[in-house]
N, C-alpha and C positions, 0 to 999 in steps of 0.2 A: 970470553968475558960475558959476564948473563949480565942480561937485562932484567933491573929491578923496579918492579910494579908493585901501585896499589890499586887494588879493584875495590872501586864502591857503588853499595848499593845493596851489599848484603844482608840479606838472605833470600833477594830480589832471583826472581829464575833467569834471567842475562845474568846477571855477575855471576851466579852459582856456578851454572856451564861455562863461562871463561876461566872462573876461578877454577873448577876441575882439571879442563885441559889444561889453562895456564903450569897447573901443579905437577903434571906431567911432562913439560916439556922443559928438557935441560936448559932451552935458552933463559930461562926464567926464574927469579929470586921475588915468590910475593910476600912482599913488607904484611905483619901478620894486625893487620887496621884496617877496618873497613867503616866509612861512613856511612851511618844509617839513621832512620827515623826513630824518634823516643822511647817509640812500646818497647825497642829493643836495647834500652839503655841499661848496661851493665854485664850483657848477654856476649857466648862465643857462639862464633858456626867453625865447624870443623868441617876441609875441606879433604876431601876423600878417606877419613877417619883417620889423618894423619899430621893436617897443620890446624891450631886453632889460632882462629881470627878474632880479635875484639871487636865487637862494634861500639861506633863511637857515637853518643847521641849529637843532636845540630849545635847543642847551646857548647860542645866541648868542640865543635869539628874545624874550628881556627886555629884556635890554641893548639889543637895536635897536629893538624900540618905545618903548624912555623917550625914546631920540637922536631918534626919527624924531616925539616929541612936542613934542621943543623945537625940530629944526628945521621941521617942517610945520605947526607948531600947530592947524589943524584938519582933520582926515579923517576919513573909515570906514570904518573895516575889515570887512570881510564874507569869514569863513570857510568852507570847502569842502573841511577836509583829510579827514583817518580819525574814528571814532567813538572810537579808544582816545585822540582826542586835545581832543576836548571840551571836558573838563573843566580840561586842562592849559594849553591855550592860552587859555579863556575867565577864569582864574584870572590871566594872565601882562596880557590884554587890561584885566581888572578894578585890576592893580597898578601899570599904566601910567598908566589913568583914561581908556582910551579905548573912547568907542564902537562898539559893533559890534553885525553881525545874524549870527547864529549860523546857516548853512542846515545844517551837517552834523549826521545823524540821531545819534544813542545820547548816552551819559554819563549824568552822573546832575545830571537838568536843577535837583532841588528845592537841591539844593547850588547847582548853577551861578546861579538864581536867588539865591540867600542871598548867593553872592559881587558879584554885580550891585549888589544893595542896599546893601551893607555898605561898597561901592566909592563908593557913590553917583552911577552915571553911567544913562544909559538905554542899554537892548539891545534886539533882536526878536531870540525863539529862535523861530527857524522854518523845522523839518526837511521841510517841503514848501511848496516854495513855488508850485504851477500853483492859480493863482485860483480857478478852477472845482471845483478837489480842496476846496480849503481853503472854499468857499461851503459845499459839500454838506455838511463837519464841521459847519460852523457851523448848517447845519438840524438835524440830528443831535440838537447839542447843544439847540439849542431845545425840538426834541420829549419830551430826557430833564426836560428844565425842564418844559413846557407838560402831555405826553400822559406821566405815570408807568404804567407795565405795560402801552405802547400791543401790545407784541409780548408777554404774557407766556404763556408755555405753545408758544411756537413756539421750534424746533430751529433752530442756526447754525451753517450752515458757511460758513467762509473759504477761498478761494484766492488765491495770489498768487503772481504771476514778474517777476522782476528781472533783468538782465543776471548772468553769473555771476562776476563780482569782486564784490559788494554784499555785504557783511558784516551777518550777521545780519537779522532781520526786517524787514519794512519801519515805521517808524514807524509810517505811516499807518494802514497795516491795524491796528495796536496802539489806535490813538485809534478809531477807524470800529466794533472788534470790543468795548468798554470800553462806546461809548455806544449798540449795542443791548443786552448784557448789561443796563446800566441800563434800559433800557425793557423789562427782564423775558427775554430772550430767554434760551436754554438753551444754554451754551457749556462745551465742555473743550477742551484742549490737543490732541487726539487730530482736534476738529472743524477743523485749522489745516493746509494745507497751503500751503507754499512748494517752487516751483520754480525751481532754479537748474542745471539741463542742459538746453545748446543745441542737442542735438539732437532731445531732446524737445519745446522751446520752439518748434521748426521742427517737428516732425511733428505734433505733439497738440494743440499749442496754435495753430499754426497765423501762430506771429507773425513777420513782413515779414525775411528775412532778413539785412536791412541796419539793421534795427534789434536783433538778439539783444544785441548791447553798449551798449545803452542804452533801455532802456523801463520800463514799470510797468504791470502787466493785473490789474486785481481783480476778483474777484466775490463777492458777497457774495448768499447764499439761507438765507431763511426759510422753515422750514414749518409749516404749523399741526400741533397733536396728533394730530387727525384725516387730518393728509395731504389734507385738499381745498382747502387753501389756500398758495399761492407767489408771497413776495415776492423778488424778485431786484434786487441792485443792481451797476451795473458799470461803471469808468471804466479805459478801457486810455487809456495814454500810447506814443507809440512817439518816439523820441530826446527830447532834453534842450530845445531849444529852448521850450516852454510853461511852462518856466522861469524863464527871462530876464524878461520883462514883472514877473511876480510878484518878482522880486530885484531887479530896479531899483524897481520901486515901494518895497519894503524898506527900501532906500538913502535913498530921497529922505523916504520918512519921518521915519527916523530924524534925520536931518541936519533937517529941519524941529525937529523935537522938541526938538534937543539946543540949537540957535542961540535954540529962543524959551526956553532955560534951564529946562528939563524935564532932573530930576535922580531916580536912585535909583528908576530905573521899568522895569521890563520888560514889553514889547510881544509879541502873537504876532500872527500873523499877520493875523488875523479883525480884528486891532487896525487892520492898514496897509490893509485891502480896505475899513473902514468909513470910514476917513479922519477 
């Protein structure tokens, strides 16, 4: 039996790439509706030059998920649009009663959680989805639990570069730079660098030219007080593809979850990778 999804955020380059693979894998039925922003109102994306998708503008995007609840009765939807839209769509998502896996970073999740609840449906908010990212939070978070002040009295810098449409910080670095501070590390806003110019991105940093529109390079260094000790941590991503795996696992979570009557629950990620 396939699993029937809606990807929104189209014509978004996330939704695009899931939507492609999505179209290719037999587990999957995509519902041909995608919510999107206004410029795109009235507008189709055709995904692999074989299915076309409507897009729906905001001021219609309620009204078509209650229709698309009564006639498709069960799907999920998995998000990918802008961060100012979060909260808008996860609130419209929650008044519907449908579920979804939120991949798009920003909003303000403790709300969007509240709304989830209150809706009583299950979600996964989860702004990154490459397994391997999301394992190494998960040690992270373990050590802040297990080893308290394993780093304390050691200086933290952050870097980080993203393609240069990516609005604002990257989550990740946000969760990764939160659970050394807990384990004692020495951070200001001033220790935080992001990089968003391609030309820099190409000469300094050194990253594959065919990927400057799509990647993710962190690094992450510790020092001790004395300066005789450095820890470094570092995961570059180059295009989107290490995605996919992690967002259909997502999918197929949730859709487990929701069919064995799992209600009023939100999932993140670490949730879908332990299974």
């Amino acid at each position: 039996m396939k699993t029937k999804i809606m990807i929104n955020g189209l014509p978004g380059n996330m939704a695009k790439i899931v939507a492609e693979h999505a179209f290719l894998n037999s587990a999957f039925d995509i519902i041909p509706f995608s919510l999107s922003s206004e410029k795109n109102a009235g507008k189709k994306y055709l995904i692999n030059n074989s299915l076309s998708v409507k897009l729906i503008p905001p001021q219609k995007h309620l009204k078509t998920l209650i229709q698309l609840k009564k006639t498709e009765k069960f799907f999920i939807i998995i998000d990918f649009a802008v961060p100012s839209s979060v909260n808008i769509n996860g609130k419209a998502y929650c008044k519907a009663k449908i579920p979804f896996v939120m991949g798009t970073t920003g909003g303000d999740v403790e709300l969007l959680e509240k709304d989830i609840l209150k809706a009583s449906i299950p979600a996964v908010i989860a702004p990154n989805m490459a397994r391997q990212v999301v394992a190494f939070q998960a040690m992270l978070e373990f050590a802040v639990d297990s080893f308290p002040d394993l780093f304390k009295g050691y200086s933290l810098k952050a870097v980080e570069s993203h393609q240069s449409q990516k609005v604002g910080t990257s989550g990740t670095a946000e969760v990764v730079v939160e659970c050394f501070k807990k384990l004692g590390a020495l951070f200001s806003d001033n220790d935080f660098y992001m990089e968003r110019d391609p030309q820099k991105q190409l000469k300094e940093w050194k990253i594959p030219n065919e990927h400057l529109g799509g990647h993710g390079w962190h690094t992450y260094t510790l020092n001790s007080d004395d300066s005789n000790v450095k820890f470094e941590f570092t995961h570059n991503v180059c295009g989107r593809n290490t995605y996919i795996a992690g967002a259909f696992d997502a999918i197929f979570y949730l859709a487990n979850k929701t069919l064995s009557g799992c209600k009023g629950k939100v999932f993140s990620m670490i949730d879908v990778l332990k299974k």
